[in-house]
C-alpha positions in Angstrom: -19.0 3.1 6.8 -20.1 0.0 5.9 -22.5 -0.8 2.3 -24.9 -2.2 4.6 -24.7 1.1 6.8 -25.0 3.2 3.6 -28.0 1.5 2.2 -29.6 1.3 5.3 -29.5 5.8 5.4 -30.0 5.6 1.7 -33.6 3.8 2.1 -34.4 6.1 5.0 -34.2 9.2 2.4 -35.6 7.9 -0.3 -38.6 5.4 1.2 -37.1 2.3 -0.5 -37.1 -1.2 1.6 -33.5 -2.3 2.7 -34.9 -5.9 3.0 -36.6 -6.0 -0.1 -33.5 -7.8 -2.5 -34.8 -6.1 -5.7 -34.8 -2.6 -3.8 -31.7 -3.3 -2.0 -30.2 -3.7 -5.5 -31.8 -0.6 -6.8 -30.2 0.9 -3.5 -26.7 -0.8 -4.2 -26.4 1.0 -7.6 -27.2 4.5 -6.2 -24.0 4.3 -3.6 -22.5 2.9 -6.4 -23.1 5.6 -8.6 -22.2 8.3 -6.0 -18.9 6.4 -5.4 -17.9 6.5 -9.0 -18.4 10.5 -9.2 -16.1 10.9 -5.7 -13.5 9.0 -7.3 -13.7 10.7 -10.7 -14.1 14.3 -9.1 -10.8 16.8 -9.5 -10.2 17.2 -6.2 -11.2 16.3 -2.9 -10.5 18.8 0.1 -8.0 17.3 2.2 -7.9 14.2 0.6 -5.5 14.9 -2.6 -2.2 15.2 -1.4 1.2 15.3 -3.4 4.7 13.4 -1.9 8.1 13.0 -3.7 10.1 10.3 -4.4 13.4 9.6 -5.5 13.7 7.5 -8.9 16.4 5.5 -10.3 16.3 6.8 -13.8 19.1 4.7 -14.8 16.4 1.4 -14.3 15.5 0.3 -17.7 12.1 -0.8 -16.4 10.0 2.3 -15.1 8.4 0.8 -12.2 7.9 2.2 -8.8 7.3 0.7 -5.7 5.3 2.5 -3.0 4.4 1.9 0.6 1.0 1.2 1.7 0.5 5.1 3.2 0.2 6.5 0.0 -3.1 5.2 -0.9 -5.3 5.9 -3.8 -2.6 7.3 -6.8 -4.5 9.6 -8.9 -1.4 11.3 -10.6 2.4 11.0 -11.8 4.2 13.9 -12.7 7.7 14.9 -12.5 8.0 17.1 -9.2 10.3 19.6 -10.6 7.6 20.5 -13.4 6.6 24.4 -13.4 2.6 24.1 -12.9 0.5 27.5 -12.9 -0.9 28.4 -9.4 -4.3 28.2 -10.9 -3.9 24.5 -11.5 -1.8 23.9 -7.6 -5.4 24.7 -6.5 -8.0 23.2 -8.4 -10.8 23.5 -5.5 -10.9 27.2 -5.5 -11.6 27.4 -9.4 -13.2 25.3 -12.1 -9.8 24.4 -13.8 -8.5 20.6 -13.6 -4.9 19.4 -13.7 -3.8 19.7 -16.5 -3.0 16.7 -18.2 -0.4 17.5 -20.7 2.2 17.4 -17.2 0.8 14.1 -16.1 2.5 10.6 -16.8 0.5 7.8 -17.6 0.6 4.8 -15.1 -1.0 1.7 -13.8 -1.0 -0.1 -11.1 0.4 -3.4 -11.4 0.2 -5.5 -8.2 0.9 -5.3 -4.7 3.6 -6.7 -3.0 5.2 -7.3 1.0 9.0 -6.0 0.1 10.3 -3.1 -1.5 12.8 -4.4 -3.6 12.6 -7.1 -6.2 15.0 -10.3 -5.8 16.9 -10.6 -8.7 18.3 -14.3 -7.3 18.5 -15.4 -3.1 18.8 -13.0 -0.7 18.3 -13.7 2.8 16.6 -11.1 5.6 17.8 -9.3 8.5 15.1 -7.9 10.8 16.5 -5.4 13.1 15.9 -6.3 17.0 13.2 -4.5 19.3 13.7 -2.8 22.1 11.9 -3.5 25.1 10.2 -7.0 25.3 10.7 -8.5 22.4 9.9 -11.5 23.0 5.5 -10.5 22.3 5.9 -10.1 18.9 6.6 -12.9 16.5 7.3 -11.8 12.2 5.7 -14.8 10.4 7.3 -14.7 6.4 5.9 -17.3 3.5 8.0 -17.7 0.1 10.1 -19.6 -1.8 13.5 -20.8 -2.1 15.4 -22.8 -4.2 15.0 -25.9 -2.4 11.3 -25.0 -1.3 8.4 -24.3 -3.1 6.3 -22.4 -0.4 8.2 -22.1 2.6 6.9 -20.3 6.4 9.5 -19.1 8.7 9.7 -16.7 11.7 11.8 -13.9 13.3 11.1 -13.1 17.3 10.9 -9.9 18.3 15.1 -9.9 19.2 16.1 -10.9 15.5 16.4 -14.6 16.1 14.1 -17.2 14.7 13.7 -20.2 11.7 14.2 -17.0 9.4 17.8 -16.4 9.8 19.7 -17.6 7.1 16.6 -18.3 4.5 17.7 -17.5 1.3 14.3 -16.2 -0.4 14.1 -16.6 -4.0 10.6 -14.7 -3.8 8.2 -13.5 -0.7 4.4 -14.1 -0.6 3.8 -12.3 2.6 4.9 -10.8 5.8 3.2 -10.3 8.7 3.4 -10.0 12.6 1.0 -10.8 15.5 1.0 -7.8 17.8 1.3 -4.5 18.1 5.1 -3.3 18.4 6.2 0.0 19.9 8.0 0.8 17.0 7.9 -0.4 13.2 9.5 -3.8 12.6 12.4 -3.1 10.2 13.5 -6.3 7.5 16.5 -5.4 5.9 18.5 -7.0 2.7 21.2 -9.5 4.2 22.2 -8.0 7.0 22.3 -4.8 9.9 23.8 -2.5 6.6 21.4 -3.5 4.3 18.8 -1.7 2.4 15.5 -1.4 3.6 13.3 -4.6 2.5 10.3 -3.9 4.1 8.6 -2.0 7.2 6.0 -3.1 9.6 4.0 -0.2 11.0 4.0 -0.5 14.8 -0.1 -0.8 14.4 -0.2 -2.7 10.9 -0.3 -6.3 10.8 1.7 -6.9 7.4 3.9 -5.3 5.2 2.1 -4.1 1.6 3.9 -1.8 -1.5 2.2 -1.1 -4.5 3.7 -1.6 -7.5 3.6 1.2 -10.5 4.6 1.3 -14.3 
């Protein structure tokens, strides 16, 4: 729902004029204000979910890179922590997490591959099946000959793409919607995963952690 949506039902309830600017304002800070004590609540039903993932603890530098699904983070903790059943289920009692399990994190910036270039690496896309000559992966970076630099992969793997050595990525995105998720991998078919393309999404996006 839209803020113009949610003001227009807020001024319904509480007789203030939508079109008026200095009630529209007074309007604007109540959603804001309800916003802020949704996102600082303990728990939301069905919205606070926990996932693992696997961590190089050898990495001197403690960040993390997640995809795009996660969404909003609102804890780090170490998944093979005892926690009192009391505290797995905060919405049935008036106990929080408890903090003394938690790590503290921020969020740092978000980013189109998984994986940080240490120098050049170049990026294999793995080919569609079907037609796929309908979708076309547009990526914009740098290289070391190039300071911003736009190349393209067709849906079968070929394109201007093959063979860039990126030295960083700005973005990467595609123009359709593919039957399955576009797959860029690090150099070539045996590569690690780079980034992924959901078959609906329009661009790759990670969020980075420390």
């Amino acid at each position: 729902m839209t803020l113009i949506e949610l003001r227009k039902r807020l001024a319904r309830e509480t007789g203030l004029s939508a079109d008026n600017e200095l009630q529209a304002g007074v309007l604007d800070d109540l959603v804001n204000d309800a916003a802020q004590q949704i996102y600082t609540q303990t728990d939301l039903p069905r919205a606070l979910r926990e996932e693992a993932f696997s961590v190089d603890t050898t990495d001197t530098v403690p960040r993390i890179t997640l995809p795009e699904r996660v969404g909003e983070i609102r804890g780090v903790r170490d998944w093979a922590d005892r926690i009192k059943l009391h505290d797995i289920r905060p919405k049935y009692n008036s106990l929080p997490w408890p903090n003394d399990v938690l790590y503290t994190f921020r969020i740092l910036y978000e980013t189109p591959i998984a994986r940080s270039i240490d120098n050049a690496l170049g990026l294999y896309m793995v080919p569609l099946a079907g037609d796929p000559t309908s979708v076309e992966v547009s990526i914009v970076g740098s290289t070391a000959d190039a300071q911003e630099l736009h190349a393209t992969f067709a849906g079968d793997g070929t394109g201007s793409a093959v063979g860039v050595l990126w030295t960083s990525i700005a973005s990467i995105t595609k123009d359709a919607i593919t039957p399955v998720d576009v797959l860029l991998l690090e150099g070539d078919a045996n590569g690690a995963e780079m980034a992924r393309l959901t078959s609906y999404g329009d661009r790759s996006k990670y969020i980075e952690i420390e």
